[in-house]
matplotlib code that plots the C-alpha trace (Angstrom):
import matplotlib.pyplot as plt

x = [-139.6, -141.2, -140.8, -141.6, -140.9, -137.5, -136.1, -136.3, -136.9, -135.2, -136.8, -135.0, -137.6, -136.5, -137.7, -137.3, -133.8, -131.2, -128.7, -130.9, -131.8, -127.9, -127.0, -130.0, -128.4, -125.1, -126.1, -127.6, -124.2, -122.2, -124.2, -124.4, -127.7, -129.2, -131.9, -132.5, -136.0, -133.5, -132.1, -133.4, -132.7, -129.4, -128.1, -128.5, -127.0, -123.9, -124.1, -123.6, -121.3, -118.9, -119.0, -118.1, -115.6, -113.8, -113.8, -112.3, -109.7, -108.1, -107.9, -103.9, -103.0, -100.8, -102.0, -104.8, -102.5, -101.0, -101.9, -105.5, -105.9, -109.1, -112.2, -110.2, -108.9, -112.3, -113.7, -112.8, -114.9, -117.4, -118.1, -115.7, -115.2, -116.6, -115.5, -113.0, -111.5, -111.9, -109.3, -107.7, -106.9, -103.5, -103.2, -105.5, -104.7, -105.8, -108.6, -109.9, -110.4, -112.0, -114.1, -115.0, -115.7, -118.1, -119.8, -120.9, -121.8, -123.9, -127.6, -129.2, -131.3, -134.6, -135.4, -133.7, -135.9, -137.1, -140.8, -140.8, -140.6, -137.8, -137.3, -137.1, -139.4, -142.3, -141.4, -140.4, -136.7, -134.1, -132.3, -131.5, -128.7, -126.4, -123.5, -121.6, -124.4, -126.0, -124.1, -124.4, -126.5, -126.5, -124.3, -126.5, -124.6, -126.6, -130.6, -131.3, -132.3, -134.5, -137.3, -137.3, -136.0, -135.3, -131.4, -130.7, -132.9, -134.7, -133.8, -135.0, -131.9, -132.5, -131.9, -129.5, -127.5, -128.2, -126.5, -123.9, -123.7, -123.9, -119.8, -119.8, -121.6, -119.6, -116.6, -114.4, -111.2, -110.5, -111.9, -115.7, -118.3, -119.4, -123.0, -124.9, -128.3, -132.0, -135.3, -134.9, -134.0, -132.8, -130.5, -129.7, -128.5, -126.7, -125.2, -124.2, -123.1, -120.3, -118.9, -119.3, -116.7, -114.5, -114.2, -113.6, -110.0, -109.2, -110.2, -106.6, -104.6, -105.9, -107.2, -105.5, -103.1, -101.8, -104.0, -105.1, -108.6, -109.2, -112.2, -115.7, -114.1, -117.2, -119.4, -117.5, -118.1, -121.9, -122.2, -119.8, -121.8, -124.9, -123.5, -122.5, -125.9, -128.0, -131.6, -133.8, -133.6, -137.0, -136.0, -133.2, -130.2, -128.3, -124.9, -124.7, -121.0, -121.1, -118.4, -119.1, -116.1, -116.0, -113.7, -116.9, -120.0, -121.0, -123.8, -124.1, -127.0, -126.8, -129.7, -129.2, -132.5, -134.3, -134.6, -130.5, -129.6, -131.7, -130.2, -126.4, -127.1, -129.4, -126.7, -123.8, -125.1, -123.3, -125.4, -124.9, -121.1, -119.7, -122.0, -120.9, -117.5, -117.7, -120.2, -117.3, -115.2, -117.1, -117.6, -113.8, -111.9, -107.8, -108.6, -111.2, -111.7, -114.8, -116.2, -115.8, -117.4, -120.2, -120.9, -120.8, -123.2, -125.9, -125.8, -126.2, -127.1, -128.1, -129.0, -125.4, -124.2, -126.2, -125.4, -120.9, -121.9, -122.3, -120.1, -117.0, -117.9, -118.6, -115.0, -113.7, -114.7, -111.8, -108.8, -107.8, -110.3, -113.5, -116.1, -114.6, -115.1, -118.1, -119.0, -122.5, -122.6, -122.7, -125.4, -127.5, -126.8, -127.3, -131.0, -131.4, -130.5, -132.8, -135.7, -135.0, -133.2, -134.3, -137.9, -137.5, -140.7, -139.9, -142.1, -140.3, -136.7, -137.7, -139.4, -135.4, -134.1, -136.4, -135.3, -131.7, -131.8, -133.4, -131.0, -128.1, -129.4, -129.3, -126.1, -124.2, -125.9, -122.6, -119.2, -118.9, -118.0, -119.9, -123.3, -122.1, -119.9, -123.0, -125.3, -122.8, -122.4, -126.4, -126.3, -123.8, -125.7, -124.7, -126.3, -129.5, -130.6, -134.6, -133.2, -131.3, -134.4, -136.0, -133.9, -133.2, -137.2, -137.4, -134.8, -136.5, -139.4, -138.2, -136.2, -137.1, -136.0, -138.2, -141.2, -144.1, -145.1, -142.0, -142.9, -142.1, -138.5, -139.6, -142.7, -145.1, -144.5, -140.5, -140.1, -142.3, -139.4, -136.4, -137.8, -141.1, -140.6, -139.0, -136.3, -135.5, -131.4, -131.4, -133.6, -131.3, -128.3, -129.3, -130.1, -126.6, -125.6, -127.7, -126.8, -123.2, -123.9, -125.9, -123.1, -120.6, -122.5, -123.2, -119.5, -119.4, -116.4, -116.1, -114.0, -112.8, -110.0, -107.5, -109.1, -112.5, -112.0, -110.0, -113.6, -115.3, -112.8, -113.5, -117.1, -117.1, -114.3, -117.2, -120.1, -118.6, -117.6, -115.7, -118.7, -120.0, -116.3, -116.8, -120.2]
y = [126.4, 127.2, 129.2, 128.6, 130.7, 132.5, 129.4, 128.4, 124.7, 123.9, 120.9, 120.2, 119.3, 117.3, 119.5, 119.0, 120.2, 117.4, 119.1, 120.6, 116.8, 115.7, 118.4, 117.3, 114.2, 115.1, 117.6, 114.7, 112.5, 114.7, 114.1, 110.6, 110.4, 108.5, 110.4, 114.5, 114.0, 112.5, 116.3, 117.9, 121.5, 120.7, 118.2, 120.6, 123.3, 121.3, 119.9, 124.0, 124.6, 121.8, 123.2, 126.7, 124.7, 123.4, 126.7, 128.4, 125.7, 127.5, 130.8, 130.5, 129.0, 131.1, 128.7, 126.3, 123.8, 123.2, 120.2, 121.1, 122.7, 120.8, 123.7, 126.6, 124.9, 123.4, 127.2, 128.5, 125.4, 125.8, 129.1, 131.6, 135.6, 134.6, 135.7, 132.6, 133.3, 136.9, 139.0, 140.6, 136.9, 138.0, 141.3, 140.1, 139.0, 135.6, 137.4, 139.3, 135.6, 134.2, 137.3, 137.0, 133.5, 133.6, 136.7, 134.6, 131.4, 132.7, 132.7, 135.8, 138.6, 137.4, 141.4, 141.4, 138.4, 139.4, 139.2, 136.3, 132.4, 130.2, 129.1, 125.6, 124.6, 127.3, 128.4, 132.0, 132.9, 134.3, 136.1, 136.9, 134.9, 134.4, 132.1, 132.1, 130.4, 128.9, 126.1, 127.6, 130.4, 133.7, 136.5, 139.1, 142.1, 141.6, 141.7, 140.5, 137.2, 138.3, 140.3, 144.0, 145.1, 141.4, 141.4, 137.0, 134.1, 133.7, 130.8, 129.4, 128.9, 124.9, 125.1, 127.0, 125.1, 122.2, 124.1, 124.7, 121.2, 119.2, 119.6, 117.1, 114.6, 115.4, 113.9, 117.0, 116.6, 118.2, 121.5, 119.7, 118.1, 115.0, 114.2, 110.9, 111.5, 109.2, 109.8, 106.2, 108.3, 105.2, 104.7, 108.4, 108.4, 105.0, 106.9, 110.6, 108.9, 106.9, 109.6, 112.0, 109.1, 108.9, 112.7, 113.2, 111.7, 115.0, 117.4, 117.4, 116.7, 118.7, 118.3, 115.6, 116.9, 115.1, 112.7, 111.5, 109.9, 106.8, 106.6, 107.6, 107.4, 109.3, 106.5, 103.5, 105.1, 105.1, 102.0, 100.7, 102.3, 100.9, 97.5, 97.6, 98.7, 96.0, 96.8, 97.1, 100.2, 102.2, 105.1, 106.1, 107.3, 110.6, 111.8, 115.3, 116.9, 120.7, 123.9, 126.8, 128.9, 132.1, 130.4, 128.0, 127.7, 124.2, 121.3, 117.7, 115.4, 112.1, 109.5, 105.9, 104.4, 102.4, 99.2, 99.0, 100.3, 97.8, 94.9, 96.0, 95.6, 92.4, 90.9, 90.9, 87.1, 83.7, 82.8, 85.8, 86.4, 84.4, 86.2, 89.5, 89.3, 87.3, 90.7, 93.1, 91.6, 92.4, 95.9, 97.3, 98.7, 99.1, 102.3, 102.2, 99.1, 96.7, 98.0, 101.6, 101.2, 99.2, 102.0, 104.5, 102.9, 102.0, 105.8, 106.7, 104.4, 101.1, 98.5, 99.4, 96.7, 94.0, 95.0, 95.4, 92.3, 90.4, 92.7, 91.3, 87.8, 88.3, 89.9, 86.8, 84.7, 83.6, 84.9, 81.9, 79.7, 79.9, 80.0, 81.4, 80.3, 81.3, 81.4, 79.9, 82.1, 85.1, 83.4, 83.4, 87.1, 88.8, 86.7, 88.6, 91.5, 91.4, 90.8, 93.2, 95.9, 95.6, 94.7, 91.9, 89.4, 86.0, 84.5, 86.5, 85.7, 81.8, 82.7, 84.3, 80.8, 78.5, 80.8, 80.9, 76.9, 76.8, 79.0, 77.0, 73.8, 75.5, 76.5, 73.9, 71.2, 71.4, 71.7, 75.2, 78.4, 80.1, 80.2, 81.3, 84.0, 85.0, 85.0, 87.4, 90.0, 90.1, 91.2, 93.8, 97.6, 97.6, 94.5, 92.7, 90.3, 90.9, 89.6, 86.6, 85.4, 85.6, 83.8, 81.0, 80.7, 79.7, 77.0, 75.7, 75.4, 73.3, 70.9, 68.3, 66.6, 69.3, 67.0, 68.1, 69.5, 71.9, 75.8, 77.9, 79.0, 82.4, 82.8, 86.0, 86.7, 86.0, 88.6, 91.5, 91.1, 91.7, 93.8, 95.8, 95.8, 99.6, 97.3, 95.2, 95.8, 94.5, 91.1, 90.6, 91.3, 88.5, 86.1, 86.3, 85.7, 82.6, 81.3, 81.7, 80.1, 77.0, 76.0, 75.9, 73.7, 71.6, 71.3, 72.7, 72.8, 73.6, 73.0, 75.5, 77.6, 79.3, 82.5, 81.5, 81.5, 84.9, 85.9, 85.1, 86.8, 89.8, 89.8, 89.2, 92.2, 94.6, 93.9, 96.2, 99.8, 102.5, 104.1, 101.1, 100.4, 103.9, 104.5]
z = [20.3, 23.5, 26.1, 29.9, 33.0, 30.9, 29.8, 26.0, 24.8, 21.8, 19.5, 16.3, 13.3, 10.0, 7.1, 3.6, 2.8, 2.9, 4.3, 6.9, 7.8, 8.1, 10.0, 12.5, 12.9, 12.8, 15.3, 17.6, 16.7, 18.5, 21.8, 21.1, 20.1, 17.4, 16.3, 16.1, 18.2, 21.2, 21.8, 24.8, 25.4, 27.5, 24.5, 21.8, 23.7, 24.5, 20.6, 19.7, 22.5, 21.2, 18.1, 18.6, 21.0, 17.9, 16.1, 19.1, 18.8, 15.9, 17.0, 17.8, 14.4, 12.1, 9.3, 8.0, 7.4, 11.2, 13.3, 14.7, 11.4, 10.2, 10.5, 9.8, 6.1, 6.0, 6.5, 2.9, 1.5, 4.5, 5.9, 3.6, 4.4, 7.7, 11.2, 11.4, 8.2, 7.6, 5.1, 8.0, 10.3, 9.9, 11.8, 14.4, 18.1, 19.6, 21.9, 18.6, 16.7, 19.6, 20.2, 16.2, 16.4, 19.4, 18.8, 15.3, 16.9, 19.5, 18.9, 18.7, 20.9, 20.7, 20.4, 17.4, 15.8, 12.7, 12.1, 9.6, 9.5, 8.9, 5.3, 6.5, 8.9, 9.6, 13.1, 14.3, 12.6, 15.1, 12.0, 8.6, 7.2, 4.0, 2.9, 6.1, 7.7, 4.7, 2.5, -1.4, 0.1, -1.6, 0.0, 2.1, 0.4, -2.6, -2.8, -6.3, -4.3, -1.5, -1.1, -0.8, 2.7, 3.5, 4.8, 3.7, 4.2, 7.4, 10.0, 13.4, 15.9, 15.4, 11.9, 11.3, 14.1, 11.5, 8.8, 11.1, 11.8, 8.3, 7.8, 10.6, 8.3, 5.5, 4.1, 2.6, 0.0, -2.9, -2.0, -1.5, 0.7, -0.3, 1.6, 2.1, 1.7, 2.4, 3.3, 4.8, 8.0, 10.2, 7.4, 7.2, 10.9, 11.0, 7.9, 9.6, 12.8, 11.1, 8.9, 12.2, 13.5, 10.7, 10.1, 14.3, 13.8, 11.5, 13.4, 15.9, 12.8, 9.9, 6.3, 4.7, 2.1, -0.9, -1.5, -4.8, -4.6, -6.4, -9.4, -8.2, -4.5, -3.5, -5.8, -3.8, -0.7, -1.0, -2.4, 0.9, 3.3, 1.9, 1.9, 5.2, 6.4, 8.4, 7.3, 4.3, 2.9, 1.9, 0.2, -2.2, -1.7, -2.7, -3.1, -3.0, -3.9, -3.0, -2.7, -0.7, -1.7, -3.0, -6.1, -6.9, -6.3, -7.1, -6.4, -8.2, -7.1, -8.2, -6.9, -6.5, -6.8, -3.5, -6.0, -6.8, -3.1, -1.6, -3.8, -3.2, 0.4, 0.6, -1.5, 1.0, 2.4, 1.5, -1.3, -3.2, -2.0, -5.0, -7.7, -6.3, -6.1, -10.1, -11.1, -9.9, -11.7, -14.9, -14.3, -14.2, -17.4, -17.1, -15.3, -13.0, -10.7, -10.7, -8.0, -8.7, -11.8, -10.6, -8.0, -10.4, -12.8, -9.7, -9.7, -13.4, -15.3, -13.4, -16.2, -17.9, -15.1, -17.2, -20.8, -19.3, -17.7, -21.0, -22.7, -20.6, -21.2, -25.4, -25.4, -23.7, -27.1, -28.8, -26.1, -24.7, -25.6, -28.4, -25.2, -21.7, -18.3, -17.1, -13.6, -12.6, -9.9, -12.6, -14.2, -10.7, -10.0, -13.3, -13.3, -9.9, -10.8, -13.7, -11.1, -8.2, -10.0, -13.9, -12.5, -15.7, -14.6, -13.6, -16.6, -19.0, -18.0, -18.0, -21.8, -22.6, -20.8, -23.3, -26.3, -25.2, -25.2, -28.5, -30.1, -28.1, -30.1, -33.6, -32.7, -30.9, -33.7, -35.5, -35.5, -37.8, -36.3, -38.9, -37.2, -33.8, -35.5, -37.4, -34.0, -32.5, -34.6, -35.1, -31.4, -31.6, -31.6, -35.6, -35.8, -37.6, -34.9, -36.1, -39.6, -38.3, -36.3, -39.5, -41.3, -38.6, -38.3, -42.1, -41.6, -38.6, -40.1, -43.4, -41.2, -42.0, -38.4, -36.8, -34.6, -35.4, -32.4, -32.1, -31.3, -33.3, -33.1, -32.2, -30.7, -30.4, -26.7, -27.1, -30.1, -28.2, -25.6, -28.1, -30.4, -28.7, -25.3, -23.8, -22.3, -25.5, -25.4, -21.9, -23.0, -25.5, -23.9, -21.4, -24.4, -25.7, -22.0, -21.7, -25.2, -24.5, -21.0, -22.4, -24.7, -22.3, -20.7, -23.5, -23.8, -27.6, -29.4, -33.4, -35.4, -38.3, -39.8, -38.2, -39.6, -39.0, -35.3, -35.6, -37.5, -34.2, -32.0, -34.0, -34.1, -29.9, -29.9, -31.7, -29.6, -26.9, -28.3, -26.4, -25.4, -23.5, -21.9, -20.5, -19.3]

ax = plt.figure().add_subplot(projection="3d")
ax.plot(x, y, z, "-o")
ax.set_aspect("equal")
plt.show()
């Protein structure tokens, strides 16, 4: 901030608090701007002007809940006890809200600066300030917070028209904000800007009331936004769920990381559309959709997408047919996945390939159930699948068909993968996927018992517990 012959030139700076940094852009949205270093002095006057403008706007409203409705029901979340919402709304007159309102939103004396910097970014602070101004701020009738004498936190007049203006990037229901957050900033404002849009519509005809949102809504919203973005993305990417109210004060951060976010969005081409849509529809349970789940998981717990992956097509053995239909396009996605996401190396997925045809063979070399039923349930988390290599390792080296020349059935590199490596489950997880893959292609088929194939059914209906259907 500057000042030259009286006049005072505001410059908004991005600072390290992410709501800070989507207010900034939220704050240049509303003067249709793309980035916060666009506003000139006139811009981000107008930007604050507009958005007292919308406050005023619900100074003759009885109730929260009446068309036009959106920032004074928003303002218990938001801004609660403040001069929009204050105990007393009730008794007062129309002129006394607006009076309220603007007397809050308009910056201060510059006589009455206090002699300290803002919290955020450094520069002089135009006041002290508390949880009307600040989301999930402490109040500034208590001290326990502060330092002695100090009457909130201090803030510049930029930022804390940021603060005022990160509701505008926010998508509120169910008595939260939910915020998309990146340090990728041209993904940050494409980002603001088009939840700015959507949430514009609300703000003539109130908070939407009885709505039930859908599993991980918030989850599935990221995940779309991400997928609809145009560029590579080069930083994560944070959802952050927060209440202001009086009734709860509450913040969750979840963080997707840049190597998941960046393949959700390079996969929306025509070469990866099939494996997409085939992945989603391995991720769902009866209760929450495929791509709900699969959003949630890219937050918390990205390489559960490979092992429910496998998971949905093991529990397909033995439904309708011994070996379901696989698509190849799965096959193709889950390897890229591995790569981008997993950061499994090429040479070491093509070592899982060779071992997963070599097992294939053993298996597929005759007509008996046994041996497949035996492979899957030594891949279920219960299961012995160190001890069945062993075993299968003695065999193949006293057949007597064996050439000569054959490797051995598990080599050194292979078994530091499933049984050393930090990421063993995942390796072995995509052998049973490959194995189960390489005999459908081989066209297997055994032959056995009625209750021998039930045996299989079983095993495949173990290798996926309750706790990995819910994750």
């Amino acid at each position: 901030m500057t000042t030259t012959e009286g006049s005072t030139s505001w410059a908004v700076e991005l600072t390290a608090s992410p709501l800070q940094r989507v207010g900034a852009f939220a704050l240049a949205g509303l003067v249709n701007l793309k980035h916060p270093e666009e506003l000139t002095s006139d811009s981000f006057e107008y930007a604050v002007e507009t958005m007292t403008a919308h406050l005023l706007d619900t100074a003759g409203l009885a109730k929260a809940d009446e068309p036009g409705g959106y920032w004074l029901s928003a303002s218990y979340l938001l801004w609660p006890n403040s001069p929009l919402n204050p105990t007393n709304r009730g008794k007062q007159t129309v002129a006394q809200r607006r009076a309220a309102i603007t007397a809050w939103r308009t910056r201060p004396d510059a006589a009455s600066a206090p002699d300290a910097p803002c919290v955020y970014c450094g520069r002089p602070a135009c006041g002290w300030y508390g949880k009307v101004d600040i989301p999930l701020g402490a109040s500034v009738a208590y001290r326990n917070t502060t330092a002695h004498g100090h009457q909130g936190t201090p803030l510049c007049y930029p930022c804390l028209a940021c603060l005022w203006a990160f509701p505008y990037g926010a998508k509120l229901s169910g008595g939260r904000a939910a915020v998309i957050h990146s340090w990728d900033d041209d993904f940050l404002g494409v980002v603001t800007r088009r939840v700015l849009r959507q949430t514009s519509r609300l703000w003539s005809l109130g908070m939407p009331k009885g709505v039930k949102p859908g599993p991980y809504e918030r989850e599935l919203a990221v995940l779309r936004e991400i997928r609809d973005y145009g560029l590579p993305l080069r930083a994560p990417v944070e959802l952050m769920v927060l209440s202001n109210s009086n009734k709860e004060q509450f913040l969750d951060v979840q963080e997707m990381g840049q190597p998941v976010a960046e393949w959700l969005r390079s996969t929306v081409n025509s070469r990866h559309a099939a494996g997409y849509r085939a992945l989603v529809g391995t991720q769902g349970t009866q209760r929450v959709p495929g791509e709900a789940f699969l959003a949630k998981r890219a937050f918390s717990d990205p390489a559960a997408v490979l092992d429910f992956a496998v998971r949905h097509v093991v529990r397909g053995v033995g439904e309708k047919a011994l070996l379901p239909p696989v698509a190849p396009e799965l096959g193709r996605i889950l390897h890229s996945y591995c790569r981008e996401v997993l950061s499994m190396e090429d040479k070491d997925v093509q070592r899982v390939a060779v071992l997963a045809e070599r097992v294939a063979g053993v298996l597929g070399a005759t007509n008996s159930p046994g041996p497949f039923r035996e492979f899957i349930r030594a891949n279920g988390r219960g299961g012995n699948l160190n001890g069945w290599f062993r075993a299968r390792s003695v065999d193949w080296l006293l057949d007597p068909k064996r050439p000569e020349d054959a490797p051995a059935f598990l080599a050194t590199a292979e078994y530091r993968l499933l049984f050393e490596d930090e990421r063993s489950w995942h390796w072995r997880q995509l052998l049973l996927y490959r194995v189960i893959e390489e005999l459908i292609g081989a066209g297997w088929r055994p032959q056995g018992s009625a209750t021998e194939l039930e045996e299989i059914k079983e095993a495949a209906g173990q290798v996926a517990n309750k706790e990995d259907v819910e994750r």
